[in-house]
N, C-alpha and C positions, 0 to 999 in steps of 0.2 A: 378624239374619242377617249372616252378613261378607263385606265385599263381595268376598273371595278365593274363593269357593265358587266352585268348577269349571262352565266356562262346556265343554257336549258339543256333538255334532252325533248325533242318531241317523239313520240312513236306514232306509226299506223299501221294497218298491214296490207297488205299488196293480196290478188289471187294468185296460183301457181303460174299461169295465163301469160301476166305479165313479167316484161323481162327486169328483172332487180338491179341488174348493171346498169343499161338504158336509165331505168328510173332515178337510180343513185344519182349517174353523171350527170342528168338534168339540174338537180338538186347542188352536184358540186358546181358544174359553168355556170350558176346563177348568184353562185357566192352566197347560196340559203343555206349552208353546212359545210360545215367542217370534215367528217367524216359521217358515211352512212352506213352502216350496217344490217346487212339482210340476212337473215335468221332462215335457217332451213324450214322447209316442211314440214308444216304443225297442221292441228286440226282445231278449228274453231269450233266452239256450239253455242248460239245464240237461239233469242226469240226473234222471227222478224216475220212480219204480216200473220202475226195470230199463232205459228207453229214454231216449232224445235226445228231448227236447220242443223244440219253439222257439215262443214266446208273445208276443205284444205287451203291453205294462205301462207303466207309470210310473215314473219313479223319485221317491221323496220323500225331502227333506231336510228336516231339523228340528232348530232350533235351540233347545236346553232345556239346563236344569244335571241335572247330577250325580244330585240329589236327586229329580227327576222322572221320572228313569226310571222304574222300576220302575212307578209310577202308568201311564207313557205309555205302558210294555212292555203295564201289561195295557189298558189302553181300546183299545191297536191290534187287539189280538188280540180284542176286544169288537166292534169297527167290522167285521175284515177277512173276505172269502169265503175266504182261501185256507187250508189244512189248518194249514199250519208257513207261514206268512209270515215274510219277510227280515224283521230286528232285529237291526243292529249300533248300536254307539256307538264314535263315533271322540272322540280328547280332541283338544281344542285347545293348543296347548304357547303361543300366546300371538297376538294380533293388540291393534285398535284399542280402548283399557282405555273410551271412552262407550259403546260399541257390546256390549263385553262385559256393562260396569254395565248396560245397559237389556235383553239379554236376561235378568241376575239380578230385574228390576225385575218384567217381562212375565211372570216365572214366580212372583212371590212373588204369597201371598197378597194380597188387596186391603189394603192401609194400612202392610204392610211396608216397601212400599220407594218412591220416587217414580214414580209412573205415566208420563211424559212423557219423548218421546224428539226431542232435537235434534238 
């Protein structure tokens, strides 16, 4: 694997409903993130079927490459209640090169890359 493979961010947001830990560690045992970050209680306000909702949720952030998407697009959609759940992915243009190598590491398969992050 080379250690330039594109280091994402995907987000979505979870309901209060659901448990954020649960969801994370799914996300970590699957080797689709690195790290997942659940965001307190916010309030959304969207259109959806014609009117103005406004809902309490989560927001999640998650840190995975490039190559993980698609895996991580679908097991969200496996985990989530909601119809069409938020899935974006934002790219990182560049930050701290350990921190990148160990989310590449946290997402490879076991024996790819070194497990250990200092």
């Amino acid at each position: 694997m080379s250690n330039r493979e594109e280091v994402v961010i995907a987000w979505t947001t979870i309901p209060t409903e659901m448990d954020g830990r649960k969801f994370a560690r799914e996300l970590l045992d699957g080797r689709l993130a690195s790290c997942v970050s659940v965001f307190q209680r916010m309030q959304s306000t969207f259109r959806w079927n014609g009117k103005v909702v406004a809902i309490e949720e989560h927001a999640v952030m998650i840190k995975t490459t490039r190559r993980r998407v698609s895996s991580l697009e679908s097991r969200i959609l496996e985990l989530h209640t909601y119809d069409v759940p938020e899935f974006v992915v934002t790219t990182i243009s560049d930050g701290h090169v350990p921190y990148l190598e160990w989310v590449r590491g946290q997402t490879s398969e076991p024996g790819e890359l070194d497990d250990s992050h200092d």
